[in-house]
DSSP file (Angstrom, degrees, kcal/mol; ACC not computed):
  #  RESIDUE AA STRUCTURE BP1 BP2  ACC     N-H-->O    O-->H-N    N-H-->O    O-->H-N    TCO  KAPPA ALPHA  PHI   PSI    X-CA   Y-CA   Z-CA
    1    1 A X              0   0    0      0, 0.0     2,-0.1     0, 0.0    71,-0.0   0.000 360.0 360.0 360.0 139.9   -3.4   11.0   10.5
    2    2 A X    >>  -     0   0    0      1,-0.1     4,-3.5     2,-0.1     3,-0.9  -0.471 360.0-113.3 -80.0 148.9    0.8   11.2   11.0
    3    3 A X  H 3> S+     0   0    0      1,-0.3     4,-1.3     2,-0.2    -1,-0.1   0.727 111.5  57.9 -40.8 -36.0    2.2   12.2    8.1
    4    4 A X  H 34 S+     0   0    0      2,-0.2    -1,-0.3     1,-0.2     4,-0.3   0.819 102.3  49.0 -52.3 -50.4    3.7    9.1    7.6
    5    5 A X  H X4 S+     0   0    0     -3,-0.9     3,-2.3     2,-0.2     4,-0.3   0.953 112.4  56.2 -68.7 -63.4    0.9    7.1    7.6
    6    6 A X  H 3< S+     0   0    0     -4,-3.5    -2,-0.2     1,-0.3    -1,-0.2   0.649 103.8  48.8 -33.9 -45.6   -0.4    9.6    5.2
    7    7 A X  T 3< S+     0   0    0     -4,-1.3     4,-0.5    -3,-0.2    -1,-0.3   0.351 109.3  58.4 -94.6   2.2    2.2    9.4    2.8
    8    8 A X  S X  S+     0   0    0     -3,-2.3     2,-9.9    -4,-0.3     3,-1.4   0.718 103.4  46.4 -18.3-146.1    1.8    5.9    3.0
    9    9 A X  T 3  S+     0   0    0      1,-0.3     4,-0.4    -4,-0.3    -2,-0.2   0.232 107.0  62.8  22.5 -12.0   -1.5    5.7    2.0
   10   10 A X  T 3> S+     0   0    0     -2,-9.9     4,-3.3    -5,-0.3    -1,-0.3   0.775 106.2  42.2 -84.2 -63.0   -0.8    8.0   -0.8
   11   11 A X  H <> S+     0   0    0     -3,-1.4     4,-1.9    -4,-0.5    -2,-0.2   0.902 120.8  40.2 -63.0 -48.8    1.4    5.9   -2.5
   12   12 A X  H >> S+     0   0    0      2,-0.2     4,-1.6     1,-0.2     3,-1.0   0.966 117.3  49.0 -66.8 -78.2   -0.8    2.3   -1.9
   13   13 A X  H >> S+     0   0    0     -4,-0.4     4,-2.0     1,-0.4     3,-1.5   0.727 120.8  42.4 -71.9 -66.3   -4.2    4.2   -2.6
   14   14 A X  H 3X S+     0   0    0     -4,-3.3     4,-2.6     1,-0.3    -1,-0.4   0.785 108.6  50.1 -32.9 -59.0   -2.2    5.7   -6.0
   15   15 A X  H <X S+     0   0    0     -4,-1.9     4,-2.9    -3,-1.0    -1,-0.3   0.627 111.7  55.0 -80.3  -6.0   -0.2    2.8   -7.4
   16   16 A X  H <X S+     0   0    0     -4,-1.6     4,-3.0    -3,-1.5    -1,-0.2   0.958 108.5  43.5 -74.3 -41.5   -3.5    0.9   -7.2
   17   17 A X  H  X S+     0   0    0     -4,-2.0     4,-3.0    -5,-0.2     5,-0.4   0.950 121.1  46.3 -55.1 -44.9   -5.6    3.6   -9.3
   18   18 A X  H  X S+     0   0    0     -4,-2.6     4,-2.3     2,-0.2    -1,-0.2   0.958 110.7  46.6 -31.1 -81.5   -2.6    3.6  -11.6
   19   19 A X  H  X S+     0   0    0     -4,-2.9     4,-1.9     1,-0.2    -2,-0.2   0.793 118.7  42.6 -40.8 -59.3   -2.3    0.2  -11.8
   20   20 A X  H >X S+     0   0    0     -4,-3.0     3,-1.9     2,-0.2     4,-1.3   0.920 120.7  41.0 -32.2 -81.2   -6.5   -0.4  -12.5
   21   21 A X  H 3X S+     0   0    0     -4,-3.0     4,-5.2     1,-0.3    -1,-0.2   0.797 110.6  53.9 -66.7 -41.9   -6.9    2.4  -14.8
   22   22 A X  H 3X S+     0   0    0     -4,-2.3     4,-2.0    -5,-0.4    -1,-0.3   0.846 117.4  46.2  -9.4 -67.2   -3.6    1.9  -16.8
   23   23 A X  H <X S+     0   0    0     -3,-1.9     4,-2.4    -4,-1.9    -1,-0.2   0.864 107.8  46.2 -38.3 -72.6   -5.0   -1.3  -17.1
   24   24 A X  H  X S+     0   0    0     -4,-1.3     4,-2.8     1,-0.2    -2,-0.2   0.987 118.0  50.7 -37.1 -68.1   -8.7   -0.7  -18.0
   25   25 A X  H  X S+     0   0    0     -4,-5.2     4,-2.4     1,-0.2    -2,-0.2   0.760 108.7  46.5 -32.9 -51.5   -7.1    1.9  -20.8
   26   26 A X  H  X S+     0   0    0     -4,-2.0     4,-2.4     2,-0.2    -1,-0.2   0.876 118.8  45.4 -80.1 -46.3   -4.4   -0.6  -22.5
   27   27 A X  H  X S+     0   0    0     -4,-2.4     4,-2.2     2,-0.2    -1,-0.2   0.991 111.7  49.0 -70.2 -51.4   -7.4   -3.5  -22.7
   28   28 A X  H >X S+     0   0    0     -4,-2.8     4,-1.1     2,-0.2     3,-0.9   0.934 119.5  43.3 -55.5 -61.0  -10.2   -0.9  -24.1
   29   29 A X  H >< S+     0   0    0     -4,-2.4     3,-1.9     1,-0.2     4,-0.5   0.905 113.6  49.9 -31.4 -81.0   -7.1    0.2  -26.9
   30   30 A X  H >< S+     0   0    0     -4,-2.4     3,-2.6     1,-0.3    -1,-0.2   0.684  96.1  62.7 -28.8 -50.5   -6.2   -3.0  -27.6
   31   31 A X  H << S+     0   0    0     -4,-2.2    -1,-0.3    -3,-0.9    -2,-0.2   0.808 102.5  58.6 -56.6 -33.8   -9.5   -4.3  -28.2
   32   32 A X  T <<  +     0   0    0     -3,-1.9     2,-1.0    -4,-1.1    -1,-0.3   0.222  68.7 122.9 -72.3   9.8   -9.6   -1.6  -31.4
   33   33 A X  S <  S-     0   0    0     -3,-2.6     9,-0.1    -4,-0.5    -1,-0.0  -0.665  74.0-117.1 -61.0  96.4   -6.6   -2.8  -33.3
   34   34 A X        -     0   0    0     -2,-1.0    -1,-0.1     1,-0.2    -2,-0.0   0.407  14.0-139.7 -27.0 144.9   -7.9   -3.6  -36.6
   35   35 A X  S    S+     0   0    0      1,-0.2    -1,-0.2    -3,-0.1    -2,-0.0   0.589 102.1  57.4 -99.6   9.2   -7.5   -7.7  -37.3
   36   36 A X  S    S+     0   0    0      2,-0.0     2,-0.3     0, 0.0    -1,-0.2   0.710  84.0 121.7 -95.6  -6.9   -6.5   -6.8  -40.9
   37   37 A X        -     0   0    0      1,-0.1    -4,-0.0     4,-0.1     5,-0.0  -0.542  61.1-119.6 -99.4 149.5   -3.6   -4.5  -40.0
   38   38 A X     >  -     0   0    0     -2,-0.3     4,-0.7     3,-0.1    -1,-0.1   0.672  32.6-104.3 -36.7 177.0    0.1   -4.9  -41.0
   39   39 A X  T  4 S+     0   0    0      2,-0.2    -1,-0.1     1,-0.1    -2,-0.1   0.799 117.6  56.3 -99.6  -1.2    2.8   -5.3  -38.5
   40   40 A X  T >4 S+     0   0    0      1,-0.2     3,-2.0     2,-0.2     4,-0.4   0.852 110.1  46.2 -62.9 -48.2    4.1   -1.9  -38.6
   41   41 A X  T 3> S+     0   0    0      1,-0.3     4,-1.0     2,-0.2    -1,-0.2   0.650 111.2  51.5-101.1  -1.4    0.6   -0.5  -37.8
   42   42 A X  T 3< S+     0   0    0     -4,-0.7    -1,-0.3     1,-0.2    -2,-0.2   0.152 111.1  51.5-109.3  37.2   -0.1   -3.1  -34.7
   43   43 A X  T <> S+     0   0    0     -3,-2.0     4,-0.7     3,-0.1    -2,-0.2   0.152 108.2  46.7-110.3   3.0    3.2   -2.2  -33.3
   44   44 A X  H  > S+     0   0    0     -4,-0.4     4,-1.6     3,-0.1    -3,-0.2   0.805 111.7  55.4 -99.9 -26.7    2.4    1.5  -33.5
   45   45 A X  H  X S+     0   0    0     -4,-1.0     4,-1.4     2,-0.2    -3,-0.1   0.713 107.4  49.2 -62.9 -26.7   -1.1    0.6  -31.8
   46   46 A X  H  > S+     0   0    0      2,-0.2     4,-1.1     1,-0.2    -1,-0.2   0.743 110.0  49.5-111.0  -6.7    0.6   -1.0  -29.0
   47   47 A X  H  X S+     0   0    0     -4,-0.7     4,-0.7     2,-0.2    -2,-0.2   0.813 114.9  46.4 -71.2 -31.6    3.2    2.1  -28.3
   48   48 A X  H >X S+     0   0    0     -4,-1.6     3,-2.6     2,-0.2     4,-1.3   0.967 106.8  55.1 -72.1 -64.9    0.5    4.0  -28.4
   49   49 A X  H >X S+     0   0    0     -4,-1.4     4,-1.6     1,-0.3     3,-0.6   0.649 111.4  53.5   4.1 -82.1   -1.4    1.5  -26.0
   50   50 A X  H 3X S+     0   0    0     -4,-1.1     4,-1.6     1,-0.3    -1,-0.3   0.515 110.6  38.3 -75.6 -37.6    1.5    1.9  -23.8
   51   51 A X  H <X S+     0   0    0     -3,-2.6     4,-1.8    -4,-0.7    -1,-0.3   0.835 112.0  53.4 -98.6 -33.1    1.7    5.3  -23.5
   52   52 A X  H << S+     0   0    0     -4,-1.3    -2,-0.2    -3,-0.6     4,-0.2   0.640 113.1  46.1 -36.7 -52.3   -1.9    6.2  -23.3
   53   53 A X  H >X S+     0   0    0     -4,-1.6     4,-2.0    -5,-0.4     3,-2.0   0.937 107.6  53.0 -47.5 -64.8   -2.3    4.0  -20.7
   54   54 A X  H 3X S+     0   0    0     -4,-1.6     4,-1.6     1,-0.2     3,-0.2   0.894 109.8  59.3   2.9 -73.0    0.7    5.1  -18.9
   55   55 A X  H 3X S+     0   0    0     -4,-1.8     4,-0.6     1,-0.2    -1,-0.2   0.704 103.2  45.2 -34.0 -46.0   -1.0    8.4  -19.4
   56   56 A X  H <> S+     0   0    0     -3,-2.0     4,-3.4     2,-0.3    -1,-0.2   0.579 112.4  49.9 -81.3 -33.1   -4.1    7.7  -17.6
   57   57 A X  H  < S+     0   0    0     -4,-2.0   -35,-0.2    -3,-0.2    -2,-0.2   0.500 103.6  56.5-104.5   2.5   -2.6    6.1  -14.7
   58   58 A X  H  X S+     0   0    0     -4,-1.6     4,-0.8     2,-0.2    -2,-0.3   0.454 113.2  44.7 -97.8 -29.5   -0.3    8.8  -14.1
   59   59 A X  H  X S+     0   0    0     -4,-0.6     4,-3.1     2,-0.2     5,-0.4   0.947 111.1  49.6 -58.3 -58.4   -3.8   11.2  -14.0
   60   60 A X  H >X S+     0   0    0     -4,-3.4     4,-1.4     2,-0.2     3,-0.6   0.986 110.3  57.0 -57.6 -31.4   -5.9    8.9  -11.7
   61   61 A X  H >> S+     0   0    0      1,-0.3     3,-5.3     2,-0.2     4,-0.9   0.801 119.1  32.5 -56.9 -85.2   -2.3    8.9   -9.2
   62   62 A X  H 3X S+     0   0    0     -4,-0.8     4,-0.6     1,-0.4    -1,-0.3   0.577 115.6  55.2 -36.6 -32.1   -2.6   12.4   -9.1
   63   63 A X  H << S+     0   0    0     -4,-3.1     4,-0.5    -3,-0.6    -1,-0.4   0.564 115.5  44.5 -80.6 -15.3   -6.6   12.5   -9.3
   64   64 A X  H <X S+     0   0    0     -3,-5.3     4,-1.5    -4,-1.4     3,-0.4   0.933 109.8  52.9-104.3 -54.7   -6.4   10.1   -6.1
   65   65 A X  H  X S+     0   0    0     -4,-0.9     4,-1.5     1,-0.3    -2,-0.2   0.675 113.3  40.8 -50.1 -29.6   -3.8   11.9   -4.2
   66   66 A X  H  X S+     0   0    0     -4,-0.6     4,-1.8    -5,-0.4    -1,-0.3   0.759 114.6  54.3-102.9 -30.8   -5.6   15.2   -4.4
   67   67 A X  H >> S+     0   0    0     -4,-0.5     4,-1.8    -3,-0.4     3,-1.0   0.983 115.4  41.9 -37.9 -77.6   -8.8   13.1   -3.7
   68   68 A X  H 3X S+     0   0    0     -4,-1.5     4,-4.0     1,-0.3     5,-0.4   0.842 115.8  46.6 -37.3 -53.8   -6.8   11.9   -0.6
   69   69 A X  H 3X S+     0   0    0     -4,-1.5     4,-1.6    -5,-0.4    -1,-0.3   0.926 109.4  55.0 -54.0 -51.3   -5.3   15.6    0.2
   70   70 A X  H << S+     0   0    0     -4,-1.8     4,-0.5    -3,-1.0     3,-0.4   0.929 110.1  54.9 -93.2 -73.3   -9.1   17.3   -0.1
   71   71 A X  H >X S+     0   0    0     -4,-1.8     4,-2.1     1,-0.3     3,-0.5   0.735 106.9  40.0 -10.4 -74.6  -10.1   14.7    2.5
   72   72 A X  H 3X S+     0   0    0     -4,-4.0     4,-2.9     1,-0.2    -1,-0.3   0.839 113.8  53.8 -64.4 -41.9   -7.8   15.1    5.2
   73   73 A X  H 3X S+     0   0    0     -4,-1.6     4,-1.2    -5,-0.4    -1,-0.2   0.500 106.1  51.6 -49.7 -13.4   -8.0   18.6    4.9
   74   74 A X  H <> S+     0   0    0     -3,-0.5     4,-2.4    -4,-0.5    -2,-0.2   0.799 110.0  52.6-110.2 -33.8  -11.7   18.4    5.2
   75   75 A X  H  X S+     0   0    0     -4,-2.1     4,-1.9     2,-0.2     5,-0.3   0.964 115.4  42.2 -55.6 -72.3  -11.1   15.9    8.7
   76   76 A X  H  X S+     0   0    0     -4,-2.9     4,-3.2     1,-0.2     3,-0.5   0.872 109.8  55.3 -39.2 -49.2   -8.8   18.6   10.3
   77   77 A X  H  X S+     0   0    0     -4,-1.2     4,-3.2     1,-0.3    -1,-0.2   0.922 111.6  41.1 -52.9 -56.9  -10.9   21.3    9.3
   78   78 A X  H  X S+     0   0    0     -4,-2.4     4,-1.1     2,-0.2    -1,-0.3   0.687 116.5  58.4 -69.3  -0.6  -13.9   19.7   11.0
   79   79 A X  H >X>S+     0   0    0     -4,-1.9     3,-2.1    -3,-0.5     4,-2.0   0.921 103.4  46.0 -62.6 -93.3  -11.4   18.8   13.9
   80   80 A X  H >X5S+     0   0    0     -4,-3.2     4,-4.0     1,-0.3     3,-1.3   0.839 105.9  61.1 -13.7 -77.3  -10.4   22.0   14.6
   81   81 A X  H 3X5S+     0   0    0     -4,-3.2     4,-1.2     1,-0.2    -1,-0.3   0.692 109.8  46.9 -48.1 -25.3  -14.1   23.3   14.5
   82   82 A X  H <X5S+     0   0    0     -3,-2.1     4,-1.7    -4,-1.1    -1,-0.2   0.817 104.4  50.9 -32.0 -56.4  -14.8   21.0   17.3
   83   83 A X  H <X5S+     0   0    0     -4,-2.0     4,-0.6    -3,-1.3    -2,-0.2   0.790 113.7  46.7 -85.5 -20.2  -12.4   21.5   19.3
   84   84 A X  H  X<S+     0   0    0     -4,-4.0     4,-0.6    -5,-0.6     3,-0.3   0.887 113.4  57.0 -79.5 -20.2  -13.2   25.6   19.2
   85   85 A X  H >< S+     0   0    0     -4,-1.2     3,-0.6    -5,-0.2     4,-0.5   0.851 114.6  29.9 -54.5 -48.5  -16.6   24.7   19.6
   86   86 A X  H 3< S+     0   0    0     -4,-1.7    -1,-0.2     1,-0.2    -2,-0.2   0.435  93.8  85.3-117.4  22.2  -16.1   22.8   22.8
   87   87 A X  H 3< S+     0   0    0     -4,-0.6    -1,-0.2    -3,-0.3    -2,-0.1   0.891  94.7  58.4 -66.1 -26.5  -13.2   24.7   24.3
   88   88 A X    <<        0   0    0     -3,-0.6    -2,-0.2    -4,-0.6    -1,-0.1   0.884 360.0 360.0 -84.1 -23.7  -16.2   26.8   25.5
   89   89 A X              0   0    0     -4,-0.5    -1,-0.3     0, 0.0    -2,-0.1  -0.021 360.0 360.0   9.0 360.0  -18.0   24.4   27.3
């Protein structure tokens, strides 16, 4: 795959996991914000929300990207062996 394409494909296949898990994270938080508490303490729940999520969706980018990397590495490699395999042929 050209590099291009690659680094392409980095970035989509990333800002989605971000986006999802981000997502997933901020709803499961949310849903635990007591309904008796003040407004101080469900504005501190939903900076934390924010950041937590944030948190999460900046690991899966990185968890997909090295997914991604592992991958491609794992295509050349069997590439490679092919093609020393059948130079002798």
């Amino acid at each position: 795959m050209p590099k291009k394409n690659l680094k392409k494909t980095k970035a989509i296949l990333g800002f989605v996991a971000s986006f999802t898990v981000g997502t997933v994270a901020g709803a499961v938080l949310r849903a635990y914000i007591p309904v008796d508490a003040n407004k101080i303490t469900k504005i501190s729940y939903q900076i934390g929300t924010y950041v937590i999520a944030g948190m999460a969706g900046e690991a899966a980018t990185k968890y997909t990207e090295r997914t991604v990397d592992s991958i491609v590495n794992g295509v050349e490699q069997a590439q490679e062996e092919i093609e020393k395999n059948s130079d002798g042929e």
